[in-house]
NUDONU-96632 format. One record per atom (N, C-alpha, C): x, y, z; residue in three letters; atom name; residue number from 1. Coordinates in steps of 0.05 Angstrom, whole numbers. Each point is the difference from the previous one (the first is absolute). Layout:
! NUDONU-96632
{{X, Y, Z}, "ALA", "CA", NUM}
...
//
This chain:
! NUDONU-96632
{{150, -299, -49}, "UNK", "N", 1}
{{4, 2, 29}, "UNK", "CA", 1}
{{28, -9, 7}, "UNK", "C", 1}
{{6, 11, 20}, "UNK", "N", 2}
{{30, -4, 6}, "UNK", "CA", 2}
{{-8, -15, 25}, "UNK", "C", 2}
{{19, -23, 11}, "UNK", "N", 3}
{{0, -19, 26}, "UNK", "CA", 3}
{{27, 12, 20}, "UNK", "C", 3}
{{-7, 1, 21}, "UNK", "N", 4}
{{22, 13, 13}, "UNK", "CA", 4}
{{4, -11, 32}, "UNK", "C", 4}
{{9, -14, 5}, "UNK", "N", 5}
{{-6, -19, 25}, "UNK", "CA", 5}
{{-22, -5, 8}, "UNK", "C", 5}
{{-13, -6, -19}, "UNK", "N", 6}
{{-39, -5, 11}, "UNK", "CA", 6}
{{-11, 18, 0}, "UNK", "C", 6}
{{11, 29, -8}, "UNK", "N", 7}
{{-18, 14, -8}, "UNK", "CA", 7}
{{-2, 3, -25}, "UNK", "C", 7}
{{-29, 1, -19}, "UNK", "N", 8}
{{-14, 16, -28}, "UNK", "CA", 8}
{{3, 23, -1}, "UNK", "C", 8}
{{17, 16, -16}, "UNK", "N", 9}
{{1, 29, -11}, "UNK", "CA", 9}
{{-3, 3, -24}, "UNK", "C", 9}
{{-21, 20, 5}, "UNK", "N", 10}
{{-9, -3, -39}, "UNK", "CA", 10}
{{20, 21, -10}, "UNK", "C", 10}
{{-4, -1, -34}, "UNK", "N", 11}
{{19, 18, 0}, "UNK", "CA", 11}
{{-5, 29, -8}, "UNK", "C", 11}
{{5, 19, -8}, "UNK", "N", 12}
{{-7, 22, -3}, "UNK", "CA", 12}
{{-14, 8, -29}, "UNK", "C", 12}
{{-3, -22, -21}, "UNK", "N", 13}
{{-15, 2, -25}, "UNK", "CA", 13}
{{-21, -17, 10}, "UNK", "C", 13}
{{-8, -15, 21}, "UNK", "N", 14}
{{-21, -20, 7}, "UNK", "CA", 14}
{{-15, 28, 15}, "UNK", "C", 14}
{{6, 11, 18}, "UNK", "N", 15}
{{-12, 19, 18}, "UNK", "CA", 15}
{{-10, 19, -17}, "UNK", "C", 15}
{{21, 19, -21}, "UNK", "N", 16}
{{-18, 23, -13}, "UNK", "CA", 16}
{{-21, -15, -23}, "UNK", "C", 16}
{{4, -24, -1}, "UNK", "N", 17}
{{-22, -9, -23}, "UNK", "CA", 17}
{{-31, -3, 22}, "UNK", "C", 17}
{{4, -1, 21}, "UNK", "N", 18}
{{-25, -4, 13}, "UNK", "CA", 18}
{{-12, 26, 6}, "UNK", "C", 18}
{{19, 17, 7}, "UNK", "N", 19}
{{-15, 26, -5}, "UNK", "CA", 19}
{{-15, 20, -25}, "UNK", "C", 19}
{{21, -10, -22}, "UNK", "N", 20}
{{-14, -7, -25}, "UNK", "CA", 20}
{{-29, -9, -2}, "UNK", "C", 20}
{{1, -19, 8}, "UNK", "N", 21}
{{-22, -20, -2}, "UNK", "CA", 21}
{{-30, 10, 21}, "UNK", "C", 21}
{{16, 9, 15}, "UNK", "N", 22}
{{-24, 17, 7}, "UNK", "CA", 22}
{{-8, 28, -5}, "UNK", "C", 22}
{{21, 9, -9}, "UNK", "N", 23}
{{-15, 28, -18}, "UNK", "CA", 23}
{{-17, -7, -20}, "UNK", "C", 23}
{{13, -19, -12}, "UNK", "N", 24}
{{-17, -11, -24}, "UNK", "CA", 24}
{{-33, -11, 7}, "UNK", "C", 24}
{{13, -23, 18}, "UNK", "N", 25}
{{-32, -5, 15}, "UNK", "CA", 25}
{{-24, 21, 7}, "UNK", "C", 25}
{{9, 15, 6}, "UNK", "N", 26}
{{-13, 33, 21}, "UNK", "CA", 26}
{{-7, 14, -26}, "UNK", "C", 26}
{{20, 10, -19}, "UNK", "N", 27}
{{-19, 6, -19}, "UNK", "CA", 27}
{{-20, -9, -21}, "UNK", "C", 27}
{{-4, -31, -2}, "UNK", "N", 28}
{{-19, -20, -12}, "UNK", "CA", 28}
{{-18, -8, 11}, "UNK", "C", 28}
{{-2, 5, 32}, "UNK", "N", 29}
{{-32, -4, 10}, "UNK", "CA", 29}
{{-13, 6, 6}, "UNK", "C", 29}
{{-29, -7, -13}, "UNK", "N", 30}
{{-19, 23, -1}, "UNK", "CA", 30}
{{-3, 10, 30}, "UNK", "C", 30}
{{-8, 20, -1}, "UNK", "N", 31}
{{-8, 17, 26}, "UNK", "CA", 31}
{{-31, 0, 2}, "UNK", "C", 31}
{{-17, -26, 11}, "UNK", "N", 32}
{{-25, -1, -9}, "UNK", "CA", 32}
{{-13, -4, 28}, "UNK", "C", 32}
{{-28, 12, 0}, "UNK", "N", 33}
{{-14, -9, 29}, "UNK", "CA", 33}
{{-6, -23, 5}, "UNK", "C", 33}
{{-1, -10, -22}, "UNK", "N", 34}
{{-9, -32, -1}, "UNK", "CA", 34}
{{20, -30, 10}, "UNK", "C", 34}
{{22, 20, -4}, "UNK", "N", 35}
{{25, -19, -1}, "UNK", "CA", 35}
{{10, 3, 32}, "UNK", "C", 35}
{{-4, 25, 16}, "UNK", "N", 36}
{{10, 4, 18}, "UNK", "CA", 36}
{{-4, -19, 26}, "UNK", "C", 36}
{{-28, -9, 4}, "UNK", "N", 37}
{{-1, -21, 17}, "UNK", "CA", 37}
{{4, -31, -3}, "UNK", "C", 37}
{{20, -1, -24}, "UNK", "N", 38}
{{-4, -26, -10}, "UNK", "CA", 38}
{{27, -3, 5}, "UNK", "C", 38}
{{21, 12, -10}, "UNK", "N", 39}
{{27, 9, 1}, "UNK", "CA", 39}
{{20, 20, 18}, "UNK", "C", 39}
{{23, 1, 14}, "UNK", "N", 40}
{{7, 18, 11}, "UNK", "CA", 40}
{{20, 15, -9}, "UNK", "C", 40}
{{-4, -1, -34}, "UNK", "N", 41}
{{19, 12, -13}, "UNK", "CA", 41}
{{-4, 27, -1}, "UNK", "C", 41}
{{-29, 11, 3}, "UNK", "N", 42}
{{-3, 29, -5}, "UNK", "CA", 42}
{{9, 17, 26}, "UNK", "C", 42}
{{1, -12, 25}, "UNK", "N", 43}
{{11, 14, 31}, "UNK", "CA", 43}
{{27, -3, -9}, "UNK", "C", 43}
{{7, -19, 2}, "UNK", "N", 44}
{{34, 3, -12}, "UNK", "CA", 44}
{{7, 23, -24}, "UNK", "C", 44}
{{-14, -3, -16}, "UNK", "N", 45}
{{9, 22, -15}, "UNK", "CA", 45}
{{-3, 31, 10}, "UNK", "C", 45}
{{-18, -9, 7}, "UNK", "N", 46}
{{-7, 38, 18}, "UNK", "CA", 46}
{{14, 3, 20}, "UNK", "C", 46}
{{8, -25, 24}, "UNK", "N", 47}
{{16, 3, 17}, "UNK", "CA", 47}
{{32, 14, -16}, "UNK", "C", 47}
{{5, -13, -21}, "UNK", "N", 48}
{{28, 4, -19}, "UNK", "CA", 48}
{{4, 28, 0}, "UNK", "C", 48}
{{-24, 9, -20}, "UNK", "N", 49}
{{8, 28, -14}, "UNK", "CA", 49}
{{-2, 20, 20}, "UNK", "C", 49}
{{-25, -7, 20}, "UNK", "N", 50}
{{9, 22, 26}, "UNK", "CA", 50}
{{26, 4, 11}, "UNK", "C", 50}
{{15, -21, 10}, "UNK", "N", 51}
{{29, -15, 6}, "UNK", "CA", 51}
{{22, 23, -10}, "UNK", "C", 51}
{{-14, -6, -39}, "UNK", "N", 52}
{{22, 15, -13}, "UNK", "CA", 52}
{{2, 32, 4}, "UNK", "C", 52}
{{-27, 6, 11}, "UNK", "N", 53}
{{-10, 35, -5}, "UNK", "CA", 53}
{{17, 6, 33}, "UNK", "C", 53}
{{-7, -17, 14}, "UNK", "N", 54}
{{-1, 19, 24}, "UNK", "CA", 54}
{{27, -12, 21}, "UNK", "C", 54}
{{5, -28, -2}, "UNK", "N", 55}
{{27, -6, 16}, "UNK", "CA", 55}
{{30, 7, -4}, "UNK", "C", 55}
{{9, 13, -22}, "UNK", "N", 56}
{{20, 21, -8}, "UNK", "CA", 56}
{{-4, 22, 25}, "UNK", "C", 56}
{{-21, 17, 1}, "UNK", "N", 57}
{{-4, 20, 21}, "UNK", "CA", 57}
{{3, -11, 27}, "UNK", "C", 57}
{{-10, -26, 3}, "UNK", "N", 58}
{{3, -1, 28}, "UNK", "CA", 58}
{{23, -12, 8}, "UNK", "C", 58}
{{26, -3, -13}, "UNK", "N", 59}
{{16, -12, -1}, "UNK", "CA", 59}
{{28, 19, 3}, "UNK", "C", 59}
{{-15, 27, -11}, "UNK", "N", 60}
{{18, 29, -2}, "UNK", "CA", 60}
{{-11, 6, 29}, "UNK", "C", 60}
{{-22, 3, 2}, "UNK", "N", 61}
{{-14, 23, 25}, "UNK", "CA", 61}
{{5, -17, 27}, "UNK", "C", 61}
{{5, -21, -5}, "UNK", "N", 62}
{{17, -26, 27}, "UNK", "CA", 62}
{{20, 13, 11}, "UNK", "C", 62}
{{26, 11, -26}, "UNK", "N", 63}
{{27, -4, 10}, "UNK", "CA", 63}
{{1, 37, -2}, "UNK", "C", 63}
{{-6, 16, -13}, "UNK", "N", 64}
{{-7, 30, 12}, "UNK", "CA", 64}
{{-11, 6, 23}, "UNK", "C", 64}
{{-17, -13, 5}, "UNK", "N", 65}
{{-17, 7, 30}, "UNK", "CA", 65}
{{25, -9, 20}, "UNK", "C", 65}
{{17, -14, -2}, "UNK", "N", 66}
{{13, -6, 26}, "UNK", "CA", 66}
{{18, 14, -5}, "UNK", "C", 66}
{{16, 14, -29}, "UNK", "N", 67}
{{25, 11, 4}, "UNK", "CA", 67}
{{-2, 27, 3}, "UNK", "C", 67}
{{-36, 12, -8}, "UNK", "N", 68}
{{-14, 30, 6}, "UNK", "CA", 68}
{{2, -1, 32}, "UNK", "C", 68}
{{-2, -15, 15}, "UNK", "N", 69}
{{-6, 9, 34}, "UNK", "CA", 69}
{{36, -16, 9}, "UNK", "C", 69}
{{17, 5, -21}, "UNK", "N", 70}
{{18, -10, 19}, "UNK", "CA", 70}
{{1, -21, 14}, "UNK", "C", 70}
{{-11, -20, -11}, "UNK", "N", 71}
{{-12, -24, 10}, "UNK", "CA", 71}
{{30, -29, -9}, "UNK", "C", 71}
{{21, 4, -2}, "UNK", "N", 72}
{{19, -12, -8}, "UNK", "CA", 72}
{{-5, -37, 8}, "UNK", "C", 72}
{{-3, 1, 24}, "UNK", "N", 73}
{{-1, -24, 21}, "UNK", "CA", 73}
{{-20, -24, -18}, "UNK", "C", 73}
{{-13, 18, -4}, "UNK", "N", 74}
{{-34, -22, -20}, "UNK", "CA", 74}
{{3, 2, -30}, "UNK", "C", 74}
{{23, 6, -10}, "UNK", "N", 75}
{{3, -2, -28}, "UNK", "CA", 75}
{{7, -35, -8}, "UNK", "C", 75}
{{14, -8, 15}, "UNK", "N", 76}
{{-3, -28, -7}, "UNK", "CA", 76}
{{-28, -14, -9}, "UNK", "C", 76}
{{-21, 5, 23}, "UNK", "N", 77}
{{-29, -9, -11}, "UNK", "CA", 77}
{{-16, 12, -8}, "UNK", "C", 77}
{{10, 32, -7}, "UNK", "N", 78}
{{-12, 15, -24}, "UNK", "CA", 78}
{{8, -18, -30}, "UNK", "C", 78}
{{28, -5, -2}, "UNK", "N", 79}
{{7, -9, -25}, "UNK", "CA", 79}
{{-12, -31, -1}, "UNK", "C", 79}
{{-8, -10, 19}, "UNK", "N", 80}
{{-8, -33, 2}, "UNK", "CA", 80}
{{-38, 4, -11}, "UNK", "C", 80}
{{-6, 22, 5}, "UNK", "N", 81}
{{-23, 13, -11}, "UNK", "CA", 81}
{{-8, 4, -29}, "UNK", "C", 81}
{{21, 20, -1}, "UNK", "N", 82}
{{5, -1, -35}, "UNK", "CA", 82}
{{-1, -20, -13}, "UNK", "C", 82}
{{19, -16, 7}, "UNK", "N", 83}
{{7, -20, -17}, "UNK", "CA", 83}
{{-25, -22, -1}, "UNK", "C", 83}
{{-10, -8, 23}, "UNK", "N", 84}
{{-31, -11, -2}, "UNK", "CA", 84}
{{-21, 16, -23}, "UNK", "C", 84}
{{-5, 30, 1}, "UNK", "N", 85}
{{-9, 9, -10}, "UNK", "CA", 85}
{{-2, -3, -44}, "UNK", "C", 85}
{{29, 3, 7}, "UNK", "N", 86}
{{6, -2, -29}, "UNK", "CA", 86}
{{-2, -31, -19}, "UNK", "C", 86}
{{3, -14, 19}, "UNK", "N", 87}
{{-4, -29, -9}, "UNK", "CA", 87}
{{-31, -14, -2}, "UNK", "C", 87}
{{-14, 20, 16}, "UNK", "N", 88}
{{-42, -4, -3}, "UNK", "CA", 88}
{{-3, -14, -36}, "UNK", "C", 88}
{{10, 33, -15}, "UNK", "N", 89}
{{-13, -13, -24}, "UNK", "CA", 89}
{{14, -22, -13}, "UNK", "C", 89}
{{22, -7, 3}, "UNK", "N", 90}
{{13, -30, -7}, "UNK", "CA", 90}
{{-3, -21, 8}, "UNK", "C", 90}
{{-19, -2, 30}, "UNK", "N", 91}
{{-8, -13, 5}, "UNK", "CA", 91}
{{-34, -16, -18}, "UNK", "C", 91}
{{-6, 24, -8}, "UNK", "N", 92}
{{-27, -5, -13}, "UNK", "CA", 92}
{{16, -8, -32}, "UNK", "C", 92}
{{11, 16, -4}, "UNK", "N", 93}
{{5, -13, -29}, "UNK", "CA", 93}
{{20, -28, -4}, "UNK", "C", 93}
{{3, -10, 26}, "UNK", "N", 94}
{{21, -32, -4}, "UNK", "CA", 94}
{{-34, -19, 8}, "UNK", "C", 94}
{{-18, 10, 17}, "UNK", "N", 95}
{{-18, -21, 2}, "UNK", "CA", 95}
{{-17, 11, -33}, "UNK", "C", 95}
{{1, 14, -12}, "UNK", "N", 96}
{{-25, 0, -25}, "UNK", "CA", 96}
{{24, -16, -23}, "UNK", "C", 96}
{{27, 7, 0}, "UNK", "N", 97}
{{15, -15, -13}, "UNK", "CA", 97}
{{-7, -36, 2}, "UNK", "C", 97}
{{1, -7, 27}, "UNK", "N", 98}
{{-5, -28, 6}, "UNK", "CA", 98}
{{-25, -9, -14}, "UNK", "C", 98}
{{-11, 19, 4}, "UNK", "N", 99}
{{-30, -1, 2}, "UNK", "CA", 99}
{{-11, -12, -34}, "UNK", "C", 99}
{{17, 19, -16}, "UNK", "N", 100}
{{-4, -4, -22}, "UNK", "CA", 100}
{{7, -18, -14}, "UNK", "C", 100}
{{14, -13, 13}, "UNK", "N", 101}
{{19, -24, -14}, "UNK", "CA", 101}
{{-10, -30, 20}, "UNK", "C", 101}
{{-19, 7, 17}, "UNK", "N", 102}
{{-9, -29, 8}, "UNK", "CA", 102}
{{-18, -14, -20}, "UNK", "C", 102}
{{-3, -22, 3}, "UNK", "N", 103}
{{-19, -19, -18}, "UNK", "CA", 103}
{{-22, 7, 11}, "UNK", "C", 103}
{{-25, 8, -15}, "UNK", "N", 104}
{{-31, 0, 12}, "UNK", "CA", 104}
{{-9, -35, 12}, "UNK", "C", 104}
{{-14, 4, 31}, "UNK", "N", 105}
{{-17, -23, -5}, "UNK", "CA", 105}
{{-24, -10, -22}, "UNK", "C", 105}
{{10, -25, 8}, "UNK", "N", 106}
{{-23, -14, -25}, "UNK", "CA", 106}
{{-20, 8, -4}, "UNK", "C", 106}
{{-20, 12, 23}, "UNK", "N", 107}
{{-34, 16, -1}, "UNK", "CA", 107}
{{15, 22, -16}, "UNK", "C", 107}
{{20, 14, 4}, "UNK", "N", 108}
{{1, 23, -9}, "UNK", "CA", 108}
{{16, 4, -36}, "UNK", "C", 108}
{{13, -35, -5}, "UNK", "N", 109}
{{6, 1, -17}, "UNK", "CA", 109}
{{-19, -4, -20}, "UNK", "C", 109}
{{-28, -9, 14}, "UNK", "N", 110}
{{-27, -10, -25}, "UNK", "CA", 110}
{{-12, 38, 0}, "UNK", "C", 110}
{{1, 11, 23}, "UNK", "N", 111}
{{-15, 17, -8}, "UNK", "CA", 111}
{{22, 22, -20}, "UNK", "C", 111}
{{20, -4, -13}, "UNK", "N", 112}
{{21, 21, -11}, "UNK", "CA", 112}
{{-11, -16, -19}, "UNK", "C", 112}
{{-2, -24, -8}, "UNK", "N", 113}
{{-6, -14, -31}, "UNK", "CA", 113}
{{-28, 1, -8}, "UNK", "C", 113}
{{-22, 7, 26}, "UNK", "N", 114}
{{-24, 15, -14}, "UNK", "CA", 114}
{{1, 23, -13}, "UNK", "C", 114}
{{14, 11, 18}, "UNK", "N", 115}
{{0, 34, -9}, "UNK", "CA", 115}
{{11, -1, -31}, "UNK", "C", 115}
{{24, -16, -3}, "UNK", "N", 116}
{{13, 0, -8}, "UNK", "CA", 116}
{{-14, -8, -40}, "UNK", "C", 116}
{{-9, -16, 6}, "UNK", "N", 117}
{{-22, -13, -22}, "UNK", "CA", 117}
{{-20, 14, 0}, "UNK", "C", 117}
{{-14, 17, 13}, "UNK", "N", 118}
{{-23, 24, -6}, "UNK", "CA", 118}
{{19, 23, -13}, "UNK", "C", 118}
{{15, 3, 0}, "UNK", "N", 119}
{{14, 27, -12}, "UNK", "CA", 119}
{{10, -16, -29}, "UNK", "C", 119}
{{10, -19, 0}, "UNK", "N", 120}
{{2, -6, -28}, "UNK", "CA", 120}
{{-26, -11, -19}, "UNK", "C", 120}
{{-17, -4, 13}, "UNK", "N", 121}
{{-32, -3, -17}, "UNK", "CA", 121}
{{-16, 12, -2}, "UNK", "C", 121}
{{11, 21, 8}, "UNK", "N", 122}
{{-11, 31, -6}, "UNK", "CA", 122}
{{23, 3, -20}, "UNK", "C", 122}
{{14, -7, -17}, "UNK", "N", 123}
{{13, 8, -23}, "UNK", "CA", 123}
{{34, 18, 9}, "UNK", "C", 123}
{{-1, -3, 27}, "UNK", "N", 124}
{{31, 29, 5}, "UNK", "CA", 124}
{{23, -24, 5}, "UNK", "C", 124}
{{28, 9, -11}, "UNK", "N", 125}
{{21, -5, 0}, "UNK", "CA", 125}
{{-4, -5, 28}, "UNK", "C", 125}
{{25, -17, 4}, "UNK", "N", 126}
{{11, -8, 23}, "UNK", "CA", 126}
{{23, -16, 0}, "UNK", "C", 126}
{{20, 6, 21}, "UNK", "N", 127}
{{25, -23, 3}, "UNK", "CA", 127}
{{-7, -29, 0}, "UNK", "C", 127}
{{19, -15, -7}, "UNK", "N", 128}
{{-9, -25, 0}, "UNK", "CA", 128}
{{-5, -22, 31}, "UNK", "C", 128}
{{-26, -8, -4}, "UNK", "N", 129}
{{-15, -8, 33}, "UNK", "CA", 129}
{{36, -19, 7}, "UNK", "C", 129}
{{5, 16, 23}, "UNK", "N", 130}
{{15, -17, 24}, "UNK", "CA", 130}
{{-4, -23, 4}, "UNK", "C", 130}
{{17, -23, 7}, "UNK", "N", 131}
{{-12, -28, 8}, "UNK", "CA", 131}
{{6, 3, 36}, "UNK", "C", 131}
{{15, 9, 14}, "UNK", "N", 132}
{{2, 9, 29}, "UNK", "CA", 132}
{{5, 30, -13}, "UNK", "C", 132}
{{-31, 15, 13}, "UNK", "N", 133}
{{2, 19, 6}, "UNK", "CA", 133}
{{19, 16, 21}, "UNK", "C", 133}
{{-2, 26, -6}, "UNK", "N", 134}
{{15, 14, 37}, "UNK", "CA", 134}
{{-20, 27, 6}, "UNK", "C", 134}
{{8, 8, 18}, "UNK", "N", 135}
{{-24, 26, -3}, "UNK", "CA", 135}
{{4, 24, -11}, "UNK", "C", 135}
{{16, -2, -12}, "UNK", "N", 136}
{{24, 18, -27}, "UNK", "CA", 136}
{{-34, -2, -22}, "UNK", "C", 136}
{{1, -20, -6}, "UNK", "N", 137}
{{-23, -10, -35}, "UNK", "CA", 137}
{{-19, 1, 23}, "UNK", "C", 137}
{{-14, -1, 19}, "UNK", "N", 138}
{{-28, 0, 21}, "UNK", "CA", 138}
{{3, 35, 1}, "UNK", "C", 138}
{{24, 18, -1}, "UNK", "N", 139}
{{-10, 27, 3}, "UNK", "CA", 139}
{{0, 13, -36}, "UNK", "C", 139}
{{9, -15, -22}, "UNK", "N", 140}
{{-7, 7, -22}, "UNK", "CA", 140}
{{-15, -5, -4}, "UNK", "C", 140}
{{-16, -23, -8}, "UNK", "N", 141}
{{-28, -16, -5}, "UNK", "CA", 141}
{{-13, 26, 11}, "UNK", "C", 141}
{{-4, 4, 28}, "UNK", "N", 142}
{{-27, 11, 17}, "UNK", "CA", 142}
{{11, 40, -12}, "UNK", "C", 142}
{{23, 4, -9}, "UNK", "N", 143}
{{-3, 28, -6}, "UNK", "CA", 143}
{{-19, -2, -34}, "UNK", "C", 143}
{{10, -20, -13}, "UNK", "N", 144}
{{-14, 4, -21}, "UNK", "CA", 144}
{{-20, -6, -5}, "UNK", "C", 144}
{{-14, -22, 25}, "UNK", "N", 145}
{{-31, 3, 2}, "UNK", "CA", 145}
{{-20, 16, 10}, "UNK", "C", 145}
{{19, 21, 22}, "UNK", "N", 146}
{{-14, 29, -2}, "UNK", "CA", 146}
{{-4, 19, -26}, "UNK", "C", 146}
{{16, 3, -16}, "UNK", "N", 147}
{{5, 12, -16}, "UNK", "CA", 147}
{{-20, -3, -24}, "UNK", "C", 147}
{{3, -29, 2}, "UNK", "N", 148}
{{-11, -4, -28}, "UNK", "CA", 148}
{{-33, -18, -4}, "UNK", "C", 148}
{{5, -9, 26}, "UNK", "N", 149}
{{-30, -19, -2}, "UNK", "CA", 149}
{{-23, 18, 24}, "UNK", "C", 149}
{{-26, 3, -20}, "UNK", "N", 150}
{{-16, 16, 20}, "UNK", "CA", 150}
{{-12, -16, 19}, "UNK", "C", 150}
{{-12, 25, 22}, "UNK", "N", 151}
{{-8, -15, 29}, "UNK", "CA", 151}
{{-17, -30, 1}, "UNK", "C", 151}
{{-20, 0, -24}, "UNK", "N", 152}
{{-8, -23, 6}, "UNK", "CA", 152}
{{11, -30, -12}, "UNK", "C", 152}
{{28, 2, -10}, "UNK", "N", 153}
{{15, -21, -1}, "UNK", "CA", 153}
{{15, -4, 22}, "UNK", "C", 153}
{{-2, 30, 21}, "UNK", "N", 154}
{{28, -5, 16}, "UNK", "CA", 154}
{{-30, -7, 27}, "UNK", "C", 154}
{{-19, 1, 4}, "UNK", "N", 155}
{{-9, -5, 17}, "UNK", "CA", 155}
{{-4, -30, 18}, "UNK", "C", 155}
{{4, -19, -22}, "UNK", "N", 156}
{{9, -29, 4}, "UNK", "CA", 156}
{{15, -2, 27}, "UNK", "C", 156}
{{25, 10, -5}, "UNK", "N", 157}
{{23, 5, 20}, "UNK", "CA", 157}
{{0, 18, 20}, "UNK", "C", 157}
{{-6, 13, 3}, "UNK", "N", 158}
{{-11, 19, 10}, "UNK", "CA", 158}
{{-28, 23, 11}, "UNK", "C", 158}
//
């Protein structure tokens, strides 16, 4: 971070690593019904990828619609439009970035080291258990205990 008369500016390898971090995040968690009211990582993600599909268009069809009707005068907050528009899905991928890189609470750090210990005594590889988890290893753990452990191990939790 850079200090600049009292202001924090991150710098530009701190910023694209968080977007990083949330692509990464977004594509490692499970997409499960079970998980959805527990977590608000699956609306975020869906909020994301819609973001990515469809705010490009409305960001074009903003600043055409005003310059199709000769509309010069409102191009200023046609383009103040766009630019809102285009920044939706970066918005979702700097909070799943954050997201991914916070420390789990303590309830949530016991329940990643259950999971976490049922998947290795069932015999399957695994990274080595976290001592502070984040929800990075809370969305690996829970993808590989869909995967791999059947419903009535996962029913405990769920």
């Amino acid at each position: 971070m850079v200090f600049f008369d009292g202001w924090c500016f991150m710098t530009q390898r701190t910023v694209w690593q968080h977007f990083q971090n949330g692509q990464q995040y977004m594509a490692t968690w499970p997409m499960r019904k079970e998980l959805a009211a527990i977590f608000p990582e699956q609306r975020y993600i869906k909020a994301t990828k819609f973001a990515t599909r469809v705010m490009p268009a409305v960001a074009v069809m903003s600043v055409l619609s005003q310059m199709a009707f000769n509309n010069y005068g409102a191009l200023p907050q046609a383009m103040t439009v766009a630019l809102f528009a285009l920044t939706m899905p970066l918005q979702g991928l700097w909070w799943l970035g954050k997201r991914s890189r916070t420390t789990l609470p303590p309830s949530l750090a016991i329940w990643y080291r259950e999971i976490y210990e049922k998947i290795t005594s069932e015999g399957h590889a695994m990274q080595p258990l976290k001592k502070q988890p984040r929800y990075l290893e809370l969305a690996e753990v829970l993808n590989r205990a869909f995967k791999q452990l059947d419903k009535t191990s996962l029913e405990r939790w769920f």
